[in-house]
C-alpha positions as CSV (number, residue, x, y, z in Angstrom):
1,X,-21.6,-26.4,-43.1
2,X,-25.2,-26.0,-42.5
3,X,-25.7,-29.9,-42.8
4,X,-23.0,-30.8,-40.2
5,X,-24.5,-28.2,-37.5
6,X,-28.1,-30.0,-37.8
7,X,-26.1,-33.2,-37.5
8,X,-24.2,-32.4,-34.7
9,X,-27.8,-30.5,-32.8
10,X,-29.2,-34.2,-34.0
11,X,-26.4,-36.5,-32.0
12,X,-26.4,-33.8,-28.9
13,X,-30.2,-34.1,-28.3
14,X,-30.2,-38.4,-28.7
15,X,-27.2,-38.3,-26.5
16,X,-29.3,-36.5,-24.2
17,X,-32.4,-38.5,-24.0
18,X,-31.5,-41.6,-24.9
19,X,-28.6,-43.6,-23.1
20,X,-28.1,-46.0,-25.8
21,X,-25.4,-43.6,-27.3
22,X,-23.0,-44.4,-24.3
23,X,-22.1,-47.6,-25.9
24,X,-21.9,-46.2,-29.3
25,X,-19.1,-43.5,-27.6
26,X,-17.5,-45.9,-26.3
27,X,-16.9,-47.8,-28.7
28,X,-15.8,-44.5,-31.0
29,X,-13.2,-43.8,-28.0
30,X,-11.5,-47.1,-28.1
31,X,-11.3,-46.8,-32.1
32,X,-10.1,-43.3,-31.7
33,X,-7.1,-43.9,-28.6
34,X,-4.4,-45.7,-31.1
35,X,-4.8,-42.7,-32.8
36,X,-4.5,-40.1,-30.2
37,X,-1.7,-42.0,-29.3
38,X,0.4,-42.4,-32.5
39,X,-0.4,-38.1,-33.0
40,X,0.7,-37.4,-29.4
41,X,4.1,-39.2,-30.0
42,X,6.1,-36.5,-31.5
43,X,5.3,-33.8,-28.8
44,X,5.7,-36.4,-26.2
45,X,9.4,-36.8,-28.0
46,X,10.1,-33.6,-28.2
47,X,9.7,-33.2,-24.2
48,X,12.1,-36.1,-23.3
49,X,14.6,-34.5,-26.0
50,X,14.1,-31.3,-24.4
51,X,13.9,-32.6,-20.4
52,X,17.3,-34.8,-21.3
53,X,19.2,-32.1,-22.9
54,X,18.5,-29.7,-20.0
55,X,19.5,-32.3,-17.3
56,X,22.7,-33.3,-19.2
57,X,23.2,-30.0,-19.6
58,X,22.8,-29.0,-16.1
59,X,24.9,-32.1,-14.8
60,X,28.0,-30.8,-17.1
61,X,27.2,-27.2,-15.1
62,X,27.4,-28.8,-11.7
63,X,30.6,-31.2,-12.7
64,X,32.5,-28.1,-13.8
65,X,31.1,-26.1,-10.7
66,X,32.3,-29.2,-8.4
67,X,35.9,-29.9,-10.2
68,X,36.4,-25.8,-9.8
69,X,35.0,-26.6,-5.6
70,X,37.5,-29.7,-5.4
71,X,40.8,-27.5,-6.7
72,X,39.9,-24.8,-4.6
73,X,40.1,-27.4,-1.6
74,X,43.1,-29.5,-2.5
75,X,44.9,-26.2,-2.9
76,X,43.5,-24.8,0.6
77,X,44.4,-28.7,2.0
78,X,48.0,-28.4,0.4
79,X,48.7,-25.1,2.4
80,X,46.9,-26.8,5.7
81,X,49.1,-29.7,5.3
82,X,52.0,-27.2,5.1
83,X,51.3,-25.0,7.7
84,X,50.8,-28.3,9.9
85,X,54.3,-29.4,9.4
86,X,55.6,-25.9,10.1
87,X,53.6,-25.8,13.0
88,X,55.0,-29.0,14.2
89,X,58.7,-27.7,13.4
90,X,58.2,-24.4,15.2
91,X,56.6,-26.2,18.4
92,X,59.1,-28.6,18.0
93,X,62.1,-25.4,18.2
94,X,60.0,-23.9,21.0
95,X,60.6,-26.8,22.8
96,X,64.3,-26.8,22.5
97,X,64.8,-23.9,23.4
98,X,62.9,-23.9,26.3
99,X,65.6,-26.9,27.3
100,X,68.7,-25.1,26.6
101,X,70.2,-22.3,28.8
102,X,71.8,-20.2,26.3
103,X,69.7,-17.7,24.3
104,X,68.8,-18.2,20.8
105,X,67.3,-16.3,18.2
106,X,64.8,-17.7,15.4
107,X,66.0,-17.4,11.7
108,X,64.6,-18.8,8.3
109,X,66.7,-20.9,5.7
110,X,66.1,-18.7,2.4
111,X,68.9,-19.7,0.1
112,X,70.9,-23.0,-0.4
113,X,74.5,-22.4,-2.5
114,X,74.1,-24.6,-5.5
115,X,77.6,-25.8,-5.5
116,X,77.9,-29.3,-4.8
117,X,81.4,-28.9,-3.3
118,X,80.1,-26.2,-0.9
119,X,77.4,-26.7,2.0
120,X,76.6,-23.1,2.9
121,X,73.2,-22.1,3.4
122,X,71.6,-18.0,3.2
123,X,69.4,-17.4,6.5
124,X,67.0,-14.0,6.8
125,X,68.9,-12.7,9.9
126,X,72.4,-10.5,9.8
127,X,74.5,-7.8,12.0
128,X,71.6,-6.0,12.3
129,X,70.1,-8.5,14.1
130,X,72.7,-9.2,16.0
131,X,74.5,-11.9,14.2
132,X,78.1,-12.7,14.7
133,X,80.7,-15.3,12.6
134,X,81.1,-18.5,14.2
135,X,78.1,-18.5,15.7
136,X,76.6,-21.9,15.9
137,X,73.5,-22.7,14.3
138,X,70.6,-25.8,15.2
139,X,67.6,-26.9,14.4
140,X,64.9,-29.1,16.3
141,X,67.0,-32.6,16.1
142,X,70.5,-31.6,15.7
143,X,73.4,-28.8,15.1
144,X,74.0,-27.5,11.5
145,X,76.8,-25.8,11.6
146,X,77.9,-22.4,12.8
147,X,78.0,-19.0,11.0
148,X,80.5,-18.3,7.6
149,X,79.7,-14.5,7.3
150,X,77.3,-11.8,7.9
151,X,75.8,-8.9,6.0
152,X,73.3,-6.5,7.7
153,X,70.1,-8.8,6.7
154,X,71.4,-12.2,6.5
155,X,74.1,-14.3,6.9
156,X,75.6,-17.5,5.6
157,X,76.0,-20.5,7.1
158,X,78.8,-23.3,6.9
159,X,76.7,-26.6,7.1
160,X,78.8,-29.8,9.2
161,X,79.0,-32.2,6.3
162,X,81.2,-29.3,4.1
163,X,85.1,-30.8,3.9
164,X,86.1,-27.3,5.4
165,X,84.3,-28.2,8.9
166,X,85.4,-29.9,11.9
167,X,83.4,-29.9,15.4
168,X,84.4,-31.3,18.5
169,X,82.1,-34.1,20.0
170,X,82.1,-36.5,22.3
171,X,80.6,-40.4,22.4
172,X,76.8,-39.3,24.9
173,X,77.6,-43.3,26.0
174,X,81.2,-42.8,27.6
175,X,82.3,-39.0,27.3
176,X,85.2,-40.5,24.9
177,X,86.1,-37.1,22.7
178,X,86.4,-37.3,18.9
179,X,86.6,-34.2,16.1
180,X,83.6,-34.9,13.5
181,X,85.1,-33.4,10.0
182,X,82.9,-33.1,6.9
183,X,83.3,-35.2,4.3
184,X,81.8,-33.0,1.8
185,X,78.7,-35.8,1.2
186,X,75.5,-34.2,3.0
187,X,74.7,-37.0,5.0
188,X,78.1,-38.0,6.0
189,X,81.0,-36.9,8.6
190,X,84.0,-39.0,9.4
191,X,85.0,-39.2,12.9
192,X,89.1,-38.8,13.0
193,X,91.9,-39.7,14.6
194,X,89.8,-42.2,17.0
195,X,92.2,-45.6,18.4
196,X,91.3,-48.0,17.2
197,X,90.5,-49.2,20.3
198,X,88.0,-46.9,21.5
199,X,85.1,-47.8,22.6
200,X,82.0,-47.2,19.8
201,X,79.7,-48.9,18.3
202,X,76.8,-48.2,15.7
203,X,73.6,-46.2,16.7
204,X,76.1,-44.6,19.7
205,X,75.2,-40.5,19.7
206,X,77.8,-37.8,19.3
207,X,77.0,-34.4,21.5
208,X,78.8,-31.8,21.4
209,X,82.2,-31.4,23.7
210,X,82.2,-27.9,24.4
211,X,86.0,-27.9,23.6
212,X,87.2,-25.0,22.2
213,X,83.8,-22.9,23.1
214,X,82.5,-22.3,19.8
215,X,80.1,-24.8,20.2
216,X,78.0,-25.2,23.7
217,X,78.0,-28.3,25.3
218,X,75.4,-31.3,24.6
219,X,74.0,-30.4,21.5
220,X,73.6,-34.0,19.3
221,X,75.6,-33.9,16.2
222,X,75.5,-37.5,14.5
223,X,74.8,-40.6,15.1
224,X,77.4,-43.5,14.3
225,X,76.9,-44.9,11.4
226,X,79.5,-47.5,10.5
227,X,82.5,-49.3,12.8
228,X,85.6,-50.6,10.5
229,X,88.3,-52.1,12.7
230,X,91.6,-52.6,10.7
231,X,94.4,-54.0,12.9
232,X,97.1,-53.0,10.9
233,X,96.0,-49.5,11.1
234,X,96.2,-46.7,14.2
235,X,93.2,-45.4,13.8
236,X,89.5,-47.0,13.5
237,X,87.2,-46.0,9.9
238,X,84.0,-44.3,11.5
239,X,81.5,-42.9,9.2
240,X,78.3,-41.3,11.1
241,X,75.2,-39.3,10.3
242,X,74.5,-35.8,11.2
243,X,71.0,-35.5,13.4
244,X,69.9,-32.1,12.0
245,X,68.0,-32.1,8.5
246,X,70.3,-30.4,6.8
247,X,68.3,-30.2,3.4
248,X,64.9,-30.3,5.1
249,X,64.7,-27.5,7.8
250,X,63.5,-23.8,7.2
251,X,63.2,-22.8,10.6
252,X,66.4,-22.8,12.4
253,X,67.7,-21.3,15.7
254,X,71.0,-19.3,16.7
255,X,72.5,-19.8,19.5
256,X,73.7,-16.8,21.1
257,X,77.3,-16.9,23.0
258,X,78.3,-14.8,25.4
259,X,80.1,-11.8,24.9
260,X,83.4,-13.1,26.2
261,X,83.3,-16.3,23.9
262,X,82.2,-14.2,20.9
263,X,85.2,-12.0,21.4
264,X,87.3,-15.0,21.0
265,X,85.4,-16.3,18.2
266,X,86.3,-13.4,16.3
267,X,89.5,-13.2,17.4
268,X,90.0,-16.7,16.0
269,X,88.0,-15.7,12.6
270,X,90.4,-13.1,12.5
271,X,93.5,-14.9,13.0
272,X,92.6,-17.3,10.5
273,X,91.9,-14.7,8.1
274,X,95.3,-13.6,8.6
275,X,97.3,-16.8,8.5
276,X,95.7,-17.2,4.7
277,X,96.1,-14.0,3.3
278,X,99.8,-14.6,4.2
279,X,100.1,-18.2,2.8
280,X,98.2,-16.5,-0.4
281,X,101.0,-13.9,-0.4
C-alpha cells in the first residue's frame, strides 16, 4: 500500500513538471475507452429498458384514457344527433300549426300495439287533457288517424292503414272525392269505389274532404301510388301511400274540433257502439 502511494506521489510530481507525460496519458486513454465502453453497456441497457417500458407504459395509459374520451363523445354525439332530429320534427309541427286554423294540442307516441292486424298507437295525452274519441290526429307531413279511446292520461289511436278505417279525401288536382280505406299493410290504403273513369294518375295528392266533419278540410292523406284500369270492371284498382310516418313519428299533434262537431262525433261513436252491441246480441 505504502509502495503504490510513493508511486502515485512519483507520476503526480513528473506530470507536473514535465509535459512529456501528456503523450504517455493519452495514449493510456485511448487503450482504456474500449473498455469504459464495454463496462458502461449494461447500465446504459438498463436505462433504454427502463425509458422504453415507462413510455409503452405510458402510451397504453393515454390509449385507454383516449378510447374512454372517444365513448364519452360518440355517446354525447348520438344524443346531439337525436335531439337534432327532434328538433327538426318539433320546428317542423310548429310550423304546421302555425298554418292551420283549428287548434291543436301536442302529444307524444309512447306505445305501438304489437298486433300485426291492428294499427293503434298509445299517445301520453287523455280526458284530462282534454281528449275526445274521434278526434283526428297528424303529424308534420300527413294525417294518422283519429282517436280510438281515451283514459285520463292517454289515449289510443286508430292509425289510417288499419282495415277498420275509412277517411274521406279528395284528388288536391281536381276536387274529385274518394273514401281512402285501410288495407291493414302500413304503407298502403286503397282508394274505393272510384269510376273507372275518373280522372287520377300516380304522384296525384289526396287532402282531406271535410265530408262528414270528423276530419278538417285540406289535410294531405296519401299520395297515389298505383293506377290499374280494367275495362271490364266498374271501378278503377288504386293503391296509394299515406304521407304521415306512421312508424316513424313521436311527436304528434291533435287537432281540436269544435264543440258542436265533437258532440256529433260522439254521438256517432255512440251510435256505433250501439248498433254492435245489438248485432253481438
Amino acid at each position: 500500500m505504502l509502495v503504490l502511494t510513493v508511486i502515485s506521489l512519483l507520476l503526480i510530481f513528473t506530470d507536473y513538471k514535465f509535459r512529456e507525460m501528456d503523450v504517455v496519458r493519452s495514449g493510456l486513454t485511448t487503450m482504456v475507452s474500449p473498455i469504459q465502453y464495454v463496462v458502461d453497456i449494461p447500465p446504459r441497457i438498463l436505462d433504454w429498458l427502463n425509458r422504453t417500458t415507462a413510455d409503452y407504459q405510458v402510451l397504453l395509459d393515454e390509449n385507454d384514457e383516449l378510447r374512454g374520451q372517444s365513448l364519452v363523445l360518440q355517446r354525447k354525439l348520438q344524443k346531439m344527433t337525436a335531439l337534432t332530429a327532434e328538433n327538426i320534427r318539433l320546428r317542423e309541427l310548429l310550423n304546421s300549426a302555425e298554418k292551420i286554423d283549428e287548434e291543436v294540442k301536442l302529444a307524444q307516441v309512447v306505445g305501438v300495439d304489437p298486433d300485426p292486424f291492428s294499427h293503434e298507437l298509445l299517445i301520453n295525452k287523455g280526458s284530462v287533457d282534454g281528449v275526445r274519441v274521434g278526434q283526428p290526429l297528424v303529424d308534420a307531413s300527413g294525417v294518422m288517424g283519429q282517436v280510438l279511446s281515451t283514459s285520463r292520461f292517454s289515449s289510443r289511436v286508430l292509425l289510417l292503414t288499419d282495415s277498420r278505417h275509412a277517411i274521406p279525401v279528395q284528388i288536391n288536382r281536381n276536387g274529385v272525392r274518394a273514401i281512402a280505406a285501410g288495407t291493414g299493410l302500413i304503407g298502403e290504403l286503397q282508394l274505393m269505389h272510384l269510376p273507372d273513369t275518373a280522372d287520377i294518375v300516380e304522384g296525384d295528392l289526396l287532402i282531406t274532404s271535410g265530408l262528414g266533419g270528423r276530419f278538417p278540410y285540406g289535410y294531405p292523406v296519401a299520395t297515389v301510388g298505383t293506377v290499374e284500369h280494367d275495362p271490364g270492371q266498374p271501378f278503377a284498382s288504386i293503391q296509394v301511400h299515406p304521407s304521415a310516418q306512421l312508424t316513424r313519428s313521436r311527436q304528434v299533434l291533435l287537432l281540436l274540433l269544435s264543440t258542436r262537431e265533437q258532440e256529433r262525433v260522439e254521438a256517432e261513436v255512440s251510435a256505433e257502439e250501439l248498433e254492435k252491441s245489438a248485432e253481438a246480441l
